[in-house]
N, C-alpha and C positions, 0 to 999 in steps of 0.2 A: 265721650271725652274721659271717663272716670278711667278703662280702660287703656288708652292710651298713656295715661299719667301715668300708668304705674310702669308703663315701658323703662330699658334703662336705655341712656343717653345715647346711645350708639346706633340704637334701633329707630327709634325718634328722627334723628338724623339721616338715614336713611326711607324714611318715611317721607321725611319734604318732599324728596324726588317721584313719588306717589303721582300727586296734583295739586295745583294751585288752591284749593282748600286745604288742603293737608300744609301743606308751607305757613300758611298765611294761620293756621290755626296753630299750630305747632311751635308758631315763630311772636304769640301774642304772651303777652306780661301777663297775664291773668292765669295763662295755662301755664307758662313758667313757677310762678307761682305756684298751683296747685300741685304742679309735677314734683316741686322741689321738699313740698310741706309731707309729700308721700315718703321722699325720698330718705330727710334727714333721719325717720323712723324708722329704717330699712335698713338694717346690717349691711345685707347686699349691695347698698350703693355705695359705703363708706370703703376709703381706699388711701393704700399708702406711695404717698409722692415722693420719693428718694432720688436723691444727688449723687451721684460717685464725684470721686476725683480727678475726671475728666471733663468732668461737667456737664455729664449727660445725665439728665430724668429718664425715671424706669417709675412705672405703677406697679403697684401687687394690691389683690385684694386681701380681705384680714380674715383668720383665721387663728383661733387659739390652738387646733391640732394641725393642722398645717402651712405653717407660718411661713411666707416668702414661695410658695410653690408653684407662683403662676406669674413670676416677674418678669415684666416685658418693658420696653422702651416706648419712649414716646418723642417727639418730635420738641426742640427747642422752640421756645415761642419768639425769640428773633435767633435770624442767621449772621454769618458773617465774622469778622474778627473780632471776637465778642469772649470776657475772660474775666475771672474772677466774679460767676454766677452764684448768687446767695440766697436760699429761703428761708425769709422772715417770717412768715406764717400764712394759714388758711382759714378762712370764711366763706360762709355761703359758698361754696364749689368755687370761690375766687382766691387765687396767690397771688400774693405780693412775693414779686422777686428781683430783686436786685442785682446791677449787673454793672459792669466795667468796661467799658469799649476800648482793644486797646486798634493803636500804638496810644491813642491820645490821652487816654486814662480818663477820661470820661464817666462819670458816673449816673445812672438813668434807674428809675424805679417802675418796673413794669406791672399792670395788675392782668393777669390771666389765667383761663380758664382752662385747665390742660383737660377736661372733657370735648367741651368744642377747639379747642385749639387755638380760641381767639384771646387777643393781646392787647394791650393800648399801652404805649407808654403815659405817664400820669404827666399831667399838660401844668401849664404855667398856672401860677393862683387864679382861682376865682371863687366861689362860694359856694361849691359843692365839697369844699373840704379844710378841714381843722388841723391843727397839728398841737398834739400835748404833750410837753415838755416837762421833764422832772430833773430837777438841779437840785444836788445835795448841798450845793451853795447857798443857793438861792430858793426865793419865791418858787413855785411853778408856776408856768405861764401855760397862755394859749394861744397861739399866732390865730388871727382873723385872715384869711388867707385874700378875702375883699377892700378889707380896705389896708392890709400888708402890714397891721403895728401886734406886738405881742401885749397883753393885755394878763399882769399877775392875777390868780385867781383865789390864793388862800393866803395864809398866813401860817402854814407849816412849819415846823423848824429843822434848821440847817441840820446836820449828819455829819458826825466827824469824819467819818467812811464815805464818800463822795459815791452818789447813784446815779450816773447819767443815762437816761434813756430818751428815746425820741419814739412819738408814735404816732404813726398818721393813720387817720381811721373815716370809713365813709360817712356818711351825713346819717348823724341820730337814726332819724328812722329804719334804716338798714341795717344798723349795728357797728360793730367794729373791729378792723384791721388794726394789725399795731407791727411795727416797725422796732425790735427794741438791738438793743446795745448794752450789756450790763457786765460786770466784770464776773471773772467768773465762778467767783464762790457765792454769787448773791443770787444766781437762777435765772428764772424768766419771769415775766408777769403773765398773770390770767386775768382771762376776764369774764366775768361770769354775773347774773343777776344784774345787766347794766352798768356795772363798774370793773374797773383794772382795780388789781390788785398786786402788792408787790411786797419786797421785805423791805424794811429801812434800818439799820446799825445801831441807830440813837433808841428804838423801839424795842426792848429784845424781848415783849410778853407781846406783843400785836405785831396782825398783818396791818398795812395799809393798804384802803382800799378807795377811788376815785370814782363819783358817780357820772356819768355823761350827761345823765340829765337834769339834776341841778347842781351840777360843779362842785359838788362837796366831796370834800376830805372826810372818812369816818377812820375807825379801828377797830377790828376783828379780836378779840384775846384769841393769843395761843391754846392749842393744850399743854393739860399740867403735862411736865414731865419732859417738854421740847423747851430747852434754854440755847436762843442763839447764839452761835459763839462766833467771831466773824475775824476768820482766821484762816486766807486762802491757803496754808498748807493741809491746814488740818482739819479742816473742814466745808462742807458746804451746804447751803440751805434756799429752800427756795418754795414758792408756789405753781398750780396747776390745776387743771380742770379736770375730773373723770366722771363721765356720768353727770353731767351738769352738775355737778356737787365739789364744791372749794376741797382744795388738798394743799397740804404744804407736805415737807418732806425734807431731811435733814442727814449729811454722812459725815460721821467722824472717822478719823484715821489713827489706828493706836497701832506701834507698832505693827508697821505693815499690814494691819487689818484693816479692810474698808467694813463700818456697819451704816447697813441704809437701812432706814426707818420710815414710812409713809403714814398720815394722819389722813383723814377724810370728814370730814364737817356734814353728818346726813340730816342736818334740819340749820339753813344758813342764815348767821348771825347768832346763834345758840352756841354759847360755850359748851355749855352740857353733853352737845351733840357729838362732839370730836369724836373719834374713834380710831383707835391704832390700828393698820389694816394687814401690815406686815412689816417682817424683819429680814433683811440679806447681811449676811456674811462671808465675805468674800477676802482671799488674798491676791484678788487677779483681775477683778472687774473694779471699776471705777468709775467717779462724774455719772450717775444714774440719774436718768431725768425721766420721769412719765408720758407715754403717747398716745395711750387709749386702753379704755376696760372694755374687755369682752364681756358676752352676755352669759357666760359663767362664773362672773366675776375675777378671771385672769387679768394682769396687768401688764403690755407691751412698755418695753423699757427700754432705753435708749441709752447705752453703755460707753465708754473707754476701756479696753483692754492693755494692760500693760505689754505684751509681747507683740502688739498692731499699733497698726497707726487707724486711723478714722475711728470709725463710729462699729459698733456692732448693735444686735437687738435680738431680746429673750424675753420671754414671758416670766411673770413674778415666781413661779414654778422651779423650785430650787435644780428640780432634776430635768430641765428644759434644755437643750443647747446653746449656740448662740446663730446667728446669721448675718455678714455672712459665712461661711465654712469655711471656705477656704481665704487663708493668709493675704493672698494676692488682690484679692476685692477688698479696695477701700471705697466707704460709703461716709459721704459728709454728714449726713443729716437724713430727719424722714421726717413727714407732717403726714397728719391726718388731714382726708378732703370728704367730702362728700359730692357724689358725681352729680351734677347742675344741667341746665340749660341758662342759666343766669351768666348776661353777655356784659361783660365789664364795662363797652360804651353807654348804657344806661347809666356809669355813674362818672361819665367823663365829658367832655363837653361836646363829642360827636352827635 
């Protein structure tokens, strides 16, 4: 069994077809399980899930010297008249991806596995799932999705700068998904050490940070020397995970010069700890968000180019490229996956 675990997903998969022990081993939680616990330590299983503007998925695996060299297509996880396809994010070898059906405009939230290929759309309430809500109005709530009422959970204070984020995540002990929405000089949230994390307006020397497991509200201080300024022309600021280690990250725009700034926090909840990790200066890239640190310490980055439209991606490495090359490819977005046999019906009500 130890053997087999450390197979990758594809091979596995072909393996069911072996024999009826082989399926029935291959196909149990436990060996799921140990496969996956192989795998998140495994460079080799970690892969990038990319969207063009077509709305077609392509994988590539990661590399810091050859970045993008082996991108290939993969199969939508529904078919059909199906449009304005969005990823929200990845966990445990599972995407939440959101989708648009048209003519009807429909809107549906799918969790799947683009390893196995399997899908489920996320079914009506019942108590395998939460939903946490943050209002710069308001309280933040938690819909009880059982018994259907929202239920305030702190006593935070309002935000002159309005944060609406929605994020639905699986049931505690599995961790969590998140679904967000945020404007867009305020970033994404992370989540990291069992809590989301995010910026808030009213805050400008702390992150805030949300624990899952006792529904608290905490603050992170900033580092010295990062003052938010919350100012969609002229800047933007925001958190991230690298290395399981909290990052926030911050760009100002002074004439025409974009400067991106990266912190990393290497002992978490330790102000002390912060550490400036790097500086870009650019008059041509833009909106720089974090996707992953390679095991030489390189940073995959996720850019706006002024002369393109979509998304590009280079490494922290000032004398890097970008990708993709050519003009003509537009790419919406990339998430980090790690390749799974973890089948999204375990956490839906099949």
């Amino acid at each position: 069994m130890d053997i087999l675990s450390r197979l990758p997903v594809q091979s596995l998969l072909r393996s069911k077809c072996v024999s009826k022990f082989w399926m029935t081993l291959i196909s149990q939680p436990y060996f799921t399980t140990k496969h996956f616990n192989h795998a998140k330590h495994n460079q080799s299983f970690e892969k990038m899930l990319l969207l063009n503007k077509e709305y077609s998925f392509h994988c590539s695996s990661l590399s810091s010297d050859q970045l993008f060299e082996d991108v290939r297509g993969i199969d939508r996880p529904r078919s059909g008249k199906l449009w304005g396809w969005n990823i929200h994010c990845c966990y445990d070898g599972l995407v939440l991806v959101g989708v648009h059906n048209y003519p009807d405009k429909d809107f549906m939230l799918l969790l799947w596995n683009p390893s196995t290929r399997e899908s489920v759309v996320l079914p009506n309430p019942n108590d395998d799932y939460k939903i946490f809500k943050i209002d710069g109005k308001e309280r933040n709530e938690i819909l009880a999705l059982k018994s259907g009422s929202w239920r305030k959970i702190d006593d935070h204070p309002a935000t002159d700068n309005p944060v609406l984020s929605d994020m639905d995540y699986l049931a505690f002990q599995h961790g969590a998904l998140d679904c967000v929405d945020t404007p867009s000089n305020m970033g994404y949230l992370a989540f990291v050490h069992g809590a989301f994390h995010w910026i808030d307006s009213l805050l400008n020397k702390s992150v805030v940070t949300f624990s899952i497991s006792d529904e608290v509200n905490r603050e992170i201080p900033l580092p010295e020397g990062l003052d938010l300024v919350f100012d969609i022309m002229h800047s933007k600021q925001g958190v991230s995970v690298l290395g399981g280690m909290l990052c926030v990250y911050s760009t100002r725009i002074h004439h025409w010069e974009y400067t991106f700034k990266l912190w990393v926090m290497n002992e978490y909840g330790v102000k002390e700890s912060w550490n400036q990790l790097f500086t870009i200066q650019s008059t041509d890239l833009y909106s720089i968000t974090l996707k992953y640190m390679f095991s030489d310490g390189e940073v995959l980055l996720r850019c706006s180019q002024l002369r393109r439209s979509g998304s590009v991606f280079k490494t922290s490495n000032e004398s890097s490229g970008v990708w993709p090359r050519s003009d003509s490819e537009c790419i919406q977005d990339g998430f980090i996956y790690t390749e799974s046999l973890i089948t999204p019906k375990l956490h839906t009500w099949y």
